[in-house]
N, C-alpha and C positions, 0 to 999 in steps of 0.2 A: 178724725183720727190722725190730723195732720200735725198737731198740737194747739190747732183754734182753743181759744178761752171759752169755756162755756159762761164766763158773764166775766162782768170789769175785775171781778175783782178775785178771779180764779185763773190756776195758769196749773198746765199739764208739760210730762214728759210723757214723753210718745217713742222708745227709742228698740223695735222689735232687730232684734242679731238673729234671727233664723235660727239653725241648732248650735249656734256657737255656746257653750256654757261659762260663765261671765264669773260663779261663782269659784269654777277650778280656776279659769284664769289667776282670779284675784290669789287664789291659795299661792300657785305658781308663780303670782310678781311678774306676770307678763305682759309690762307694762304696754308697750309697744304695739302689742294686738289690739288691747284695750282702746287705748287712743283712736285709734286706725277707725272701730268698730263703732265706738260711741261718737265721734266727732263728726262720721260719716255724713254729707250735706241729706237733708230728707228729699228732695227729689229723686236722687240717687237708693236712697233708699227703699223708698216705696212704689218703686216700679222692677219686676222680673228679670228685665235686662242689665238695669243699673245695679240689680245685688247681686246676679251672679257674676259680674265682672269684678265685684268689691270680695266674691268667694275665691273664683281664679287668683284675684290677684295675690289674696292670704297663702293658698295654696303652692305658686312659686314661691313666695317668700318663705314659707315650711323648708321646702325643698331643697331652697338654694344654704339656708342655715344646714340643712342638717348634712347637705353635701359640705361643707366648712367644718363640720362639726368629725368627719368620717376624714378627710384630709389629717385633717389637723390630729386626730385619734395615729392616723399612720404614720405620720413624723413622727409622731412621738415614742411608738414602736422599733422604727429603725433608731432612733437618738437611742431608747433602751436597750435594743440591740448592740450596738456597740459600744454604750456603757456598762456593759453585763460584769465588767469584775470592778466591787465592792469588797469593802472591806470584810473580813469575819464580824468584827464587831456591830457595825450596821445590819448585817444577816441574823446577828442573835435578836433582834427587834419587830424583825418584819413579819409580817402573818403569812402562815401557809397558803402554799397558791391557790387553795380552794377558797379560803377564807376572804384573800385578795380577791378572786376575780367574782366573789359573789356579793363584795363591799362596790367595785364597778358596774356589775349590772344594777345594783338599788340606785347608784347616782345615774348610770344612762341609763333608767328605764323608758323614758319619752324622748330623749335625743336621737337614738337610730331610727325612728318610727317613719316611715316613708310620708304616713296618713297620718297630718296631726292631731292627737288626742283626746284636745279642746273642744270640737263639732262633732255634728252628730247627724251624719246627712239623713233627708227624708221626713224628715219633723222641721215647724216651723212653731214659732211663739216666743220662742227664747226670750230673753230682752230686760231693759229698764224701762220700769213705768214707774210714774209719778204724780201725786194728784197735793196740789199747794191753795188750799180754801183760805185765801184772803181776809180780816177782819178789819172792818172801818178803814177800808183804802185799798189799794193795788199794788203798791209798793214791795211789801215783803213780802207777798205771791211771786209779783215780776224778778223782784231781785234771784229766788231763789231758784225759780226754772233757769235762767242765767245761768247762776253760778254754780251750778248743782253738778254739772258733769267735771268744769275743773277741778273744785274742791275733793272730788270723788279722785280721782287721777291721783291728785298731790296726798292726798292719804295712804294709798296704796302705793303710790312713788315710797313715802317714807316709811311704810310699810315694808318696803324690798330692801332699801337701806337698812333699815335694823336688822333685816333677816339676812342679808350678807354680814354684816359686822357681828355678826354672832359666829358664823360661819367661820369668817376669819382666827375668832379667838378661838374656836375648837379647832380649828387644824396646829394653830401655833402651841395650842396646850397639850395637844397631841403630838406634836415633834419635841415638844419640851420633853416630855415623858418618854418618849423613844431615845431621849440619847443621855438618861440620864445613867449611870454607871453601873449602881449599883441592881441594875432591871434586870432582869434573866426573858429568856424566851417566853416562858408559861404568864409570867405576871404581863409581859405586853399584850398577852390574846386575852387575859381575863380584864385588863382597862378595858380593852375595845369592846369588849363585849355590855361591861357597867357602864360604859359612857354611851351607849345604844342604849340600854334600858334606859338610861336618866334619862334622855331625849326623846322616848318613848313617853316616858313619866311625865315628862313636862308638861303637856299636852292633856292632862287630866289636873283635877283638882283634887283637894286636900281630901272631900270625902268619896273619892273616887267617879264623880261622874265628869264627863267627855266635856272641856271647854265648847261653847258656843264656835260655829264657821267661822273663818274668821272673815267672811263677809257681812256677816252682822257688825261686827265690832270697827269694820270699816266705814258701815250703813249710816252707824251710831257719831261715829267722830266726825264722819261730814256735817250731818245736821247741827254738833257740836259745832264746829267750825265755824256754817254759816250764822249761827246764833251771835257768836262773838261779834262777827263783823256787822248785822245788822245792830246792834247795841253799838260798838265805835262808830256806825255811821250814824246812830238818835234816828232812824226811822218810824216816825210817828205810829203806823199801822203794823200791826202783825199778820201771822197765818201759819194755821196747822199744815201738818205736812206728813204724807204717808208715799212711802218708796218699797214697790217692791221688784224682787230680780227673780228672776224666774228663770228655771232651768229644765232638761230635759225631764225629772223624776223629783225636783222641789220648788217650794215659793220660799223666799225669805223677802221679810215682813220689816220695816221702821217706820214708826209713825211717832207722831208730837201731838196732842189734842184729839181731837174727835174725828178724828178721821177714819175713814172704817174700810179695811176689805175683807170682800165677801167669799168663800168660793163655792161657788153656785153647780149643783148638778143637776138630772134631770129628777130625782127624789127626796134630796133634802138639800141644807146650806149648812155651813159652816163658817162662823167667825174667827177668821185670821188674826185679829188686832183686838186691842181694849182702848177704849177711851184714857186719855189720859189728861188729867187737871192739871194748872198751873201748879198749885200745892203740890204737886207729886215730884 
């Protein structure tokens, strides 16, 4: 359970985060936790002492953020504070204080939180596992238990970059619109509220059903990734590969080839995965 190979030419990830859940992370783009939790040396990991020191230590680092996070909220109070006179014009643009302070709690609903809302104390199993069956050699097994937690990182790194630079251009499309002239009070609350629905919208597909987590799709572009580079490197041998992440109330499933997980109760089983061919 330590990551030992069950034979030459098979290689495991072995990586349990307690009740940390891996797949809000990944939604959140919290990069930083991530790193911290999967990088974590396994000694440290799989002894009592050594993970609860690795939970303390997450748990100041919650703390000390979201005391920066409550500073920084109160400057910004007093600067408003004595910035209080605006223009009329600016005034005809702005949303009613209800409207405003209930647009700030959807953006700090997880910033005040004393107790971060990533774990889930009292449950343990969380985690990435991984299983890499090797064909005619050890090479692309080894390669990708390796590579498999950076490439995972750098996906969701640039995963948080796109989801800030979207960000960015909605706020700028959103001051573009607040100061254009001919805008009256009523039409700036009915954008804000169409530009909520659209980004609402977005989030579904054309025939109405829910896009996939988007930890599938992160799952998905790793195994992509390390595809590429064993091809730029001519690695003689291949090997299937099934990763799943597992959360306090779900399993999320990627697999390449025949690789199979089960999940087993005490009355039946049920198949997670399908085989998949090269042709596929």
């Amino acid at each position: 359970t330590c990551g030992l190979r069950p034979s030459l030419e098979d290689s495991v990830i072995i990586l349990p985060c307690g009740g940390w859940d891996l797949s809000a992370l990944v939604e959140a783009g919290e990069i930083g936790i991530l790193r911290r939790l999967l990088t974590c040396p396994q000694e440290i990991r799989f002894t009592a002492r050594g993970w609860n020191a690795v939970e303390e230590r997450e748990e100041r680092l919650w703390a000390k953020r979201v005391a920066r996070k409550r500073e920084k909220k109160t400057q910004q109070n007093c600067l408003d504070h004595f910035t209080n006179d605006i223009s009329s014009f600016e005034n005809s643009f702005e949303l009613e204080p209800e409207d405003q302070r209930q647009e700030e709690e959807e953006i700090d609903e997880f910033e005040d939180d004393d107790i971060c809302p990533y774990v889930t104390n009292g449950i343990d199993g969380c985690g990435l596992y991984a299983v890499f069956d090797g064909h005619k050699g050890p090479l692309a097994a080894n390669f990708f238990s390796v590579h498999f937690i950076d490439s995972f990182l750098r996906i969701v790194q640039r995963y948080k970059d796109t989801q800030l630079r979207e960000e960015r251009e909605q706020r700028k499309l959103k001051q573009k619109n607040r100061k254009s002239s001919h805008m009256n009070k009523n039409e700036a609350r009915s954008l804000f509220y169409t530009q909520s629905q659209e980004k609402s919208i977005d989030w579904q597909n054309t025939d109405g059903l829910r896009k996939p987590p988007v930890i599938l799709a992160v799952l998905q572009e790793t195994l992509r990734l390390l595809t590429m580079k064993l091809r730029v490197l001519r690695v003689p041998d291949g090997s299937c590969a099934l990763v799943c992440i597992v959360t306090k109330d779900k399993i999320f499933t990627s697999n390449v080839g025949d690789c199979r997980a089960v999940l087993v109760s005490r009355f039946h089983q049920k198949d997670l995965t399908q085989a998949i061919c090269p042709t596929q």
